[in-house]
Residue frames relative to the residue before (quaternion, step in Angstrom):
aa qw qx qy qz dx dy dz
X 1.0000 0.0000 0.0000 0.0000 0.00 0.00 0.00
X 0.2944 -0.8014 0.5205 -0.0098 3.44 -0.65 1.32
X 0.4312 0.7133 -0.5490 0.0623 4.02 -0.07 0.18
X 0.3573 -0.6596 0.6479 0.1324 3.18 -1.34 1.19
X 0.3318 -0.6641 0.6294 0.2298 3.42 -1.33 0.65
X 0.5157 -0.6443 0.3686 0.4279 3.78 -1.09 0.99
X 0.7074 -0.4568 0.3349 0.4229 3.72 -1.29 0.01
X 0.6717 0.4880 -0.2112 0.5158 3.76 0.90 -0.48
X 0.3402 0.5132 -0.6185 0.4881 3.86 0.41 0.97
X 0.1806 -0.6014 0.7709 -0.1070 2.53 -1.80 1.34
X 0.4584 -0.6950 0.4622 0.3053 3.37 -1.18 1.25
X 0.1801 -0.7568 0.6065 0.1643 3.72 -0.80 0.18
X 0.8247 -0.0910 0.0359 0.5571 3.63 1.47 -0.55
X 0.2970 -0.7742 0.5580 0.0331 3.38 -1.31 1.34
X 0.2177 -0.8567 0.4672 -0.0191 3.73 -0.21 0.88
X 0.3457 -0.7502 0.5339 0.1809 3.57 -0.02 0.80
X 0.5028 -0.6028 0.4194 0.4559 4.14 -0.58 0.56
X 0.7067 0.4092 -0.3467 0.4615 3.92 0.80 -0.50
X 0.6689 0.5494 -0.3878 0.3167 3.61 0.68 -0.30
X 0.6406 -0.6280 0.3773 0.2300 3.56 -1.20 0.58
X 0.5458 0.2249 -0.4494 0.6705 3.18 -0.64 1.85
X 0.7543 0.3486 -0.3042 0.4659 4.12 0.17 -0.14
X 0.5127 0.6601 -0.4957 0.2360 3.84 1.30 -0.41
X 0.6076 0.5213 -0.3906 0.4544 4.03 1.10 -1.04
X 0.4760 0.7099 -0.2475 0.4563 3.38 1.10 -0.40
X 0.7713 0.2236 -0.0227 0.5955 3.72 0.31 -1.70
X 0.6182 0.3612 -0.5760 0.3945 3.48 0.81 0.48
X 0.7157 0.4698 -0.4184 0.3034 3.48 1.06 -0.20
X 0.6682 0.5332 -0.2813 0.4360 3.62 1.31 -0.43
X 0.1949 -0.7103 0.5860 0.3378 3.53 1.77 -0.94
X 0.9283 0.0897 0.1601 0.3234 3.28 -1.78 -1.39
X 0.6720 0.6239 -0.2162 0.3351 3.13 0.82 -1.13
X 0.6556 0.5377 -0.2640 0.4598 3.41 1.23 -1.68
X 0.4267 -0.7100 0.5559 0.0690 3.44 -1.06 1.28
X 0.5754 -0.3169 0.2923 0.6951 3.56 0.82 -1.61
X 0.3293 -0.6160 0.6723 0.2453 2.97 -1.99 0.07
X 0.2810 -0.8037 0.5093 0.1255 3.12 -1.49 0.86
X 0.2281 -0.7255 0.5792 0.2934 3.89 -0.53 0.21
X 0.1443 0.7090 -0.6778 -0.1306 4.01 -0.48 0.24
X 0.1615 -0.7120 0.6637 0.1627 3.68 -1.48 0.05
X 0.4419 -0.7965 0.2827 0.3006 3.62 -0.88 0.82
X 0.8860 -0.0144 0.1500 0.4385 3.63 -0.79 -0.18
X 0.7976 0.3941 0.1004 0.4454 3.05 0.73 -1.88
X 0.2952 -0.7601 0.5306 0.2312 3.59 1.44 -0.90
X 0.4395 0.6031 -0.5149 0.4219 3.55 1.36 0.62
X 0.7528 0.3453 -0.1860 0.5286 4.01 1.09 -1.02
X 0.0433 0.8019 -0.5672 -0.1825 2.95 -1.74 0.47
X 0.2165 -0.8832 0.4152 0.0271 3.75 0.07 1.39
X 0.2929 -0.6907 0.6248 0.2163 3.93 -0.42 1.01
X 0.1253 -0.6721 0.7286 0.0408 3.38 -1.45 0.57
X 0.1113 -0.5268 0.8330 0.1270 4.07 -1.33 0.60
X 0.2518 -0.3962 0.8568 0.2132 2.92 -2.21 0.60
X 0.0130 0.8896 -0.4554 -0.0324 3.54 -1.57 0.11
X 0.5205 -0.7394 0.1602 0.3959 3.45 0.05 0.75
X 0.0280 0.9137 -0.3692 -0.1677 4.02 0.66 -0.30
X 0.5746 0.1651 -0.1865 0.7796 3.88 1.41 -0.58
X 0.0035 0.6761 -0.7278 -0.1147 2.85 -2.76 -0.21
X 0.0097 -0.8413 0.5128 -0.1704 3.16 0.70 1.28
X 0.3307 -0.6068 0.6504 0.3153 4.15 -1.32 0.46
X 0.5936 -0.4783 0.5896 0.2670 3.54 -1.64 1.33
X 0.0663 -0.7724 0.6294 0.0525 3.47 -0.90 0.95
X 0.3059 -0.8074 0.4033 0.3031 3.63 -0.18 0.96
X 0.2363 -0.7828 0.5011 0.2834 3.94 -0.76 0.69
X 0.5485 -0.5008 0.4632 0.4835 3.75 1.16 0.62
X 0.7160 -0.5092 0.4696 0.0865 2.86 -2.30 -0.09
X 0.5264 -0.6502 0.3009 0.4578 3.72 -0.34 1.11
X 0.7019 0.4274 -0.3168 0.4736 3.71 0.50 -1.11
X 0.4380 0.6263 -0.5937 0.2518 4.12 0.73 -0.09
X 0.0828 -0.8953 0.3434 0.2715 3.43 -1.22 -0.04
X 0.5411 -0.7471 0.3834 0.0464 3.38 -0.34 1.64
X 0.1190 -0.7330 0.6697 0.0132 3.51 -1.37 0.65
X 0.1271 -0.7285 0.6713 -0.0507 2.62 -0.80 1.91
X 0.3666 -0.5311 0.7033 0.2981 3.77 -1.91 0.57
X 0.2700 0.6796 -0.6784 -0.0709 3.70 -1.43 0.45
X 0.5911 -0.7345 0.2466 0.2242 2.72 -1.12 1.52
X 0.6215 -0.5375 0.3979 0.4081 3.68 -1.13 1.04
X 0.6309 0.3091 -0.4797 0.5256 4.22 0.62 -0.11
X 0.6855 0.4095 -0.4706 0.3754 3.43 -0.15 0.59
X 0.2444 -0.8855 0.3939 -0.0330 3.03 0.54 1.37
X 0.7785 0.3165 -0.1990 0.5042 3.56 0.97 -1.65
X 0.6375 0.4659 -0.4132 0.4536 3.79 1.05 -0.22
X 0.5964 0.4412 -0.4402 0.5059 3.72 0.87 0.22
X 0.7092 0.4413 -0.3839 0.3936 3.69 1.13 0.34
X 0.5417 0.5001 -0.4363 0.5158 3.12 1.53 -0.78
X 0.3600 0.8088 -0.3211 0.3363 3.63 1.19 -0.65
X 0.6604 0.6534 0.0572 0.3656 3.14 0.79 -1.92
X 0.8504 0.3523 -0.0224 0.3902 2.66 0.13 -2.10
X 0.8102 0.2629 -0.2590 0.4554 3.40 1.21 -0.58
X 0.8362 -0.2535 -0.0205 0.4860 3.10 0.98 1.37
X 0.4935 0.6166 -0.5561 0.2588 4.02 0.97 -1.09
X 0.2715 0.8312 -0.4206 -0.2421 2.99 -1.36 -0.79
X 0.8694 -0.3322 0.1255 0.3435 3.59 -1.20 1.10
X 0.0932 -0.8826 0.4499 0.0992 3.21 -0.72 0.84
X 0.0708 -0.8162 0.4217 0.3885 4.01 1.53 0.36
X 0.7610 0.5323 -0.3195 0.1880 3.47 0.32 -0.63
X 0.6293 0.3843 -0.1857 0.6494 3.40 1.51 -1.02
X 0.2977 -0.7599 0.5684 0.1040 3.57 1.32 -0.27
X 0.3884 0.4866 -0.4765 0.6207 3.71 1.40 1.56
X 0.4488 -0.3966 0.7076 0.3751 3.46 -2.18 0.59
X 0.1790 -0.5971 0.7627 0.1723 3.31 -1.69 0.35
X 0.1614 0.7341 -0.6297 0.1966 3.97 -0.97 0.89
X 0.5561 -0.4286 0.5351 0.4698 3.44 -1.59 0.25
X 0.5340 -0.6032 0.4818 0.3447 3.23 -1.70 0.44
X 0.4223 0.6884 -0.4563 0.3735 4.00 1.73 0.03
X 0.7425 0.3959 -0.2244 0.4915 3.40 1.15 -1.27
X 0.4854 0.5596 -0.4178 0.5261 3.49 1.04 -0.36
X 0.6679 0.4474 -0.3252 0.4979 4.19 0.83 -0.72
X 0.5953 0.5386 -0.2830 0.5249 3.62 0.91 -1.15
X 0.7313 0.1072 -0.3670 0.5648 4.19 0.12 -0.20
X 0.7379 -0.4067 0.4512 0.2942 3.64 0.20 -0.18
X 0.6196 0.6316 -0.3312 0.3278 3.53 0.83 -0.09
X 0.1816 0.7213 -0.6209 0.2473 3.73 0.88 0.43
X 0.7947 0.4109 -0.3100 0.3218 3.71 0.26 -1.16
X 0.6704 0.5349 -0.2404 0.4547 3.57 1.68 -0.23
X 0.4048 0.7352 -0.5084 0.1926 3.25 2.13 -0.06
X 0.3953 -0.5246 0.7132 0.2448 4.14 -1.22 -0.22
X 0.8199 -0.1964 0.3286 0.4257 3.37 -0.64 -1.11
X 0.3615 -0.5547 0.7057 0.2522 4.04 -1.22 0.61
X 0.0841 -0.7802 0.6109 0.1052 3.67 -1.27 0.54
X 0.7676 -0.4701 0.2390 0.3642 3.37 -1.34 1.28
């Protein structure tokens, strides 16, 4: 069962998961439930419960600092993105056999997912 609430509701009340009116609630969500919301529509003719709810839990991974600089692998068939590469400054590493570049220009072609390593 699917019901959207129209676009005009307005909350009227916000319910912590331990407070009264939200317990029939937090036994069905447990942990997860966040709050509950009460909204009524426009008119004051509807009244629609909302849960906020937890769904992921993932740790904040930091992606460093634009000016850091990063080594990135791009593959030898990608010929014109190792020039635009180039041209706007990366450059060649023979030994680690990585572009070396800020991690801004590394965002700007797209290459975050190809970074290797951030250097000192």
């Amino acid at each position: 069962m699917s019901i959207k609430p129209p676009e005009d509701t307005r909350v009227v009340k916000r319910l912590a998961p331990h407070a009264p009116g939200a317990q029939k609630l937090t036994r069905r969500y447990g942990d997860a439930l966040v709050c509950v919301r009460y909204r009524h529509d426009a008119a004051g003719q509807h009244r629609y419960t909302t849960v906020e709810l937890i769904v992921d839990d993932a740790p904040i991974v930091p992606r460093g600092r634009p000016d850091d600089v990063v080594a990135v692998r791009i593959d030898f068939d990608k010929s014109a993105l190792r020039s635009s590469a180039c041209a706007r400054g990366a450059t060649w590493d023979r030994n680690s056999k990585l572009w070396l570049m800020p991690r801004r220009l590394a965002s700007a072609l797209r290459l975050t997912d190809f970074i290797v390593k951030t250097l000192p």
